[in-house]
C-alpha positions in Angstrom: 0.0 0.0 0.0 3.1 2.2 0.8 4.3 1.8 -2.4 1.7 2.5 -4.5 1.4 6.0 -2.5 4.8 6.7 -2.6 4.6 6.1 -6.7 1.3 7.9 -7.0 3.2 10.9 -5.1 6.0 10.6 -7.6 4.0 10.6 -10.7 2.3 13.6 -9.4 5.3 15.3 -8.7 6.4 14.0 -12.4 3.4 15.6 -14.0 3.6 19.0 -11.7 6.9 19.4 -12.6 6.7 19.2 -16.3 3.7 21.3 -16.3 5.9 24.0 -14.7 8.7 23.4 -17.0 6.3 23.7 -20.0 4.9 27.3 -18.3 8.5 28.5 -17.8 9.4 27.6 -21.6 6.2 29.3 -22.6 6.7 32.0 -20.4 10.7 32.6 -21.0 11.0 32.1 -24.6 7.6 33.2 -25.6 9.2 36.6 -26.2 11.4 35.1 -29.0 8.4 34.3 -31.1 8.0 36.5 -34.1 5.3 39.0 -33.4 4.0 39.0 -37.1 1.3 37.0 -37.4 1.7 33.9 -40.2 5.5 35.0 -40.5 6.4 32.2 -42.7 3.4 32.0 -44.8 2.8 28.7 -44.6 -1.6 30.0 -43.8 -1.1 32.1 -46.9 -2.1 35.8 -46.8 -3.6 35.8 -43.5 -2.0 38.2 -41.3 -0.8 40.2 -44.0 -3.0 42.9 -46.1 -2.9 44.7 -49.2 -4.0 44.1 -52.3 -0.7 43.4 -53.9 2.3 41.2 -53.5 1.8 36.9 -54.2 2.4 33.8 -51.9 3.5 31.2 -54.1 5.0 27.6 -53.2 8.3 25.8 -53.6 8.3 22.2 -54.9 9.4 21.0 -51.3 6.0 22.6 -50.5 7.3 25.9 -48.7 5.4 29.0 -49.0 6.8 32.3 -49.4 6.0 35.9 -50.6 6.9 37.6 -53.7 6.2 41.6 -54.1 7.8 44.0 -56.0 8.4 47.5 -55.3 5.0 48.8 -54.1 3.8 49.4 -50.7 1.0 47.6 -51.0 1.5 44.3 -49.0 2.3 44.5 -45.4 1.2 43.8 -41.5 0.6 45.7 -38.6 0.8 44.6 -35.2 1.2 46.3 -31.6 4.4 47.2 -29.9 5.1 48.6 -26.5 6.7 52.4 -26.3 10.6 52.9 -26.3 10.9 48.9 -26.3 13.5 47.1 -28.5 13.2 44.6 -31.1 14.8 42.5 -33.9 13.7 42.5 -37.0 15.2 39.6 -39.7 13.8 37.5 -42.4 14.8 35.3 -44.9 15.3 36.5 -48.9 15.5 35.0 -52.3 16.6 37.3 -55.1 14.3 37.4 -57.6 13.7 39.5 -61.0 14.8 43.1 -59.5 18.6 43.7 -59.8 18.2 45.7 -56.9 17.4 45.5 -53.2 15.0 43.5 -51.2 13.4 46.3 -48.8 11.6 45.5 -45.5 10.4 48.8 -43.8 9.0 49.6 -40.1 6.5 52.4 -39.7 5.4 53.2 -36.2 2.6 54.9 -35.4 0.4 56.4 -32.0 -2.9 55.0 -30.4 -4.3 57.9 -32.7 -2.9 55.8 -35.9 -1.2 58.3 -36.8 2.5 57.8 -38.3 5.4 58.6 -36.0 8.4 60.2 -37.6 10.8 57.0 -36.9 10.7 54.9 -39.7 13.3 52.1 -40.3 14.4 51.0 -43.7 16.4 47.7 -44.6 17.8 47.4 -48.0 19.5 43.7 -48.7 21.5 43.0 -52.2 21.6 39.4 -52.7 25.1 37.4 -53.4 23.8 34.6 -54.8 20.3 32.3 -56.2 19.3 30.8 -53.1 17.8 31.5 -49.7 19.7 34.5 -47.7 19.5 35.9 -44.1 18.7 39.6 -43.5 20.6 39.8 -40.3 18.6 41.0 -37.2 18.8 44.6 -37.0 17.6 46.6 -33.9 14.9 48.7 -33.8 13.2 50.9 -31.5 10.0 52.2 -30.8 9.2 55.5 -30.4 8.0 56.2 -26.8 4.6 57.5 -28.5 4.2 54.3 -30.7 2.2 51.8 -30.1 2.0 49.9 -33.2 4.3 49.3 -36.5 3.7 47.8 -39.6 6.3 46.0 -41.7 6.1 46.4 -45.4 7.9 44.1 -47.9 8.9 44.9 -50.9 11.8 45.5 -53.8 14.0 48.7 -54.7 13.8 49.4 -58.6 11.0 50.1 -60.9 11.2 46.4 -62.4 11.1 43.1 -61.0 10.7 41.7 -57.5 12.3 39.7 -54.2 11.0 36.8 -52.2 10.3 36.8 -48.5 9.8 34.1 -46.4 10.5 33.9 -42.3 9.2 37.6 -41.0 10.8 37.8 -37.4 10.3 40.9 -35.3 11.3 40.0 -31.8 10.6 41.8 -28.1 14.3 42.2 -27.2 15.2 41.9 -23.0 16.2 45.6 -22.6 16.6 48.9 -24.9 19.5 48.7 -27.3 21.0 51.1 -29.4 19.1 51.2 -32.7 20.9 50.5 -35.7 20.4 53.6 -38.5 17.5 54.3 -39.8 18.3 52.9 -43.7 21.0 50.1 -43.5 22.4 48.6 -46.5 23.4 45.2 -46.1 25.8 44.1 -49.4 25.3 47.0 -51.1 27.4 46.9 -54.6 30.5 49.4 -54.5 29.0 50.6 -58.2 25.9 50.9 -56.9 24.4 54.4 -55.6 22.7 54.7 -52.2 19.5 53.0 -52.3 17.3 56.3 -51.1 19.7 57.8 -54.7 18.6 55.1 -56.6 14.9 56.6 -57.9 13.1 59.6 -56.4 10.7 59.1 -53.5 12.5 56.1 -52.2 11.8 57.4 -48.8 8.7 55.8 -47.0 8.2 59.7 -45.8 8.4 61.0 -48.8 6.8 57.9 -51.3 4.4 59.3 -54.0 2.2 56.2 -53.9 1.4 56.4 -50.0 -1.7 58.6 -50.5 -3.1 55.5 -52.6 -2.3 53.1 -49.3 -3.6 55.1 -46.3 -3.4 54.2 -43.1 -5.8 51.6 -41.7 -6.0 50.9 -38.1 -5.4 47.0 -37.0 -9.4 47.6 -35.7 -10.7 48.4 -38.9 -8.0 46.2 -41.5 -9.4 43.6 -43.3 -7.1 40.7 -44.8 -5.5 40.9 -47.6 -7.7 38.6 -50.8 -6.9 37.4 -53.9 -7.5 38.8 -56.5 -7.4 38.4 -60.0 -4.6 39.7 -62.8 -6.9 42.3 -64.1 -7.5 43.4 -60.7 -4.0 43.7 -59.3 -2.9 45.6 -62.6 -5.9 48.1 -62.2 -4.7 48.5 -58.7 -0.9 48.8 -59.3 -0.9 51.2 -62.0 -2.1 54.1 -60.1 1.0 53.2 -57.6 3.2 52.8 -60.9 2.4 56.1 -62.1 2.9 58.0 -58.8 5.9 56.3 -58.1 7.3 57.5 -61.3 7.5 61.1 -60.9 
């Protein structure tokens, strides 16, 4: 009778102790889980809206996004005032001869933007699947939500995307600059020289994407040819002054 206390005791204590184990992991490394919603596309477009940009699948059946250089495919989700994060993904060059871009935007509880806005330019080496090193940014103490935009430098062709991370860092770090250029070409100019209105402040083409709050967005759908061409060309135009 002892016995079979003393092993009921221990598989109590057995399952007590892995349930606190598995609340400690949820609870300690929870943090390092990327913010974005869907970050590796493998639930297609949901998290991410806009009527532009593609998910489309590798043979090995890995999804991934493709978007060229529009601001029309991105996601917005909350952040907490003057904290830290890391923000990295995964890139496969694709058409564009230029940079793969993934921008931050911040903005208030009155959604509107907050002049901080973080802008990573990446210029492939080779064919295959690269890492956009984690770069730290920080929000504004104002800001309680940012949205992260990807999308391709140029006026032709496009990048891929795959594995958004944006990760709650332990304490406040120094930022890294606003526009980093990670393997930028020695012939090539500086990506905000490149075309006119690179800037996200500045961009021609934001009036046609306002501002949506995360209350009232809606996910992105898919939508036909036709309708992504009548959509982009207004951007196009804009983008071309």
């Amino acid at each position: 009778m002892n016995i079979k206390r003393f092993l009921k005791a221990v598989i109590i204590l057995l399952l007590l102790f892995g349930l606190g184990y598995m609340a400690l992991l949820y609870v300690g490394y929870g943090k390092y889980r990327s913010k974005l919603i869907n970050s590796n596309f493998s639930l297609n477009r949901i998290g991410w809206v806009g009527t532009l940009g593609e998910i489309k699948r590798e043979e090995n059946g890995n999804r991934y996004a493709v978007n060229d250089y529009n601001w029309g495919f991105s996601q917005m989700v909350s952040v907490e005032p003057g904290n830290s994060y890391a923000l990295s993904a995964n890139t496969k060059k694709g058409t564009s001869t230029q940079a793969a871009r993934i921008a931050a935007i911040f903005y208030n509880s009155r959604d509107e933007q907050e002049p901080v806005t973080y802008l990573l330019n990446y210029w492939h080496r080779g064919s295959g699947w690269e890492s956009i090193p984690p770069q730290v940014i920080n929000a504004p103490q104002d800001a309680t939500s940012v949205r992260i935009y990807l999308l391709a430098l140029g006026e032709h062709g496009n990048h891929l995307f795959d594995n958004i991370r944006l990760n709650e860092l332990d304490h406040h770090q120094t930022g890294a600059p606003f526009e980093v250029n990670i393997n930028q070409p020695e012939d090539q100019p500086e990506a905000n020289e490149q075309r006119t209105g690179t800037s996200i402040l500045k961009e021609p083409s934001w009036e046609y994407f306002p501002t949506v709050s995360p209350a009232n967005e809606s996910p992105a759908q898919e939508t036909s040819p036709e309708d992504q061409e009548q959509t982009a060309n207004p951007s196009a135009s804009e983008a071309s002054r």
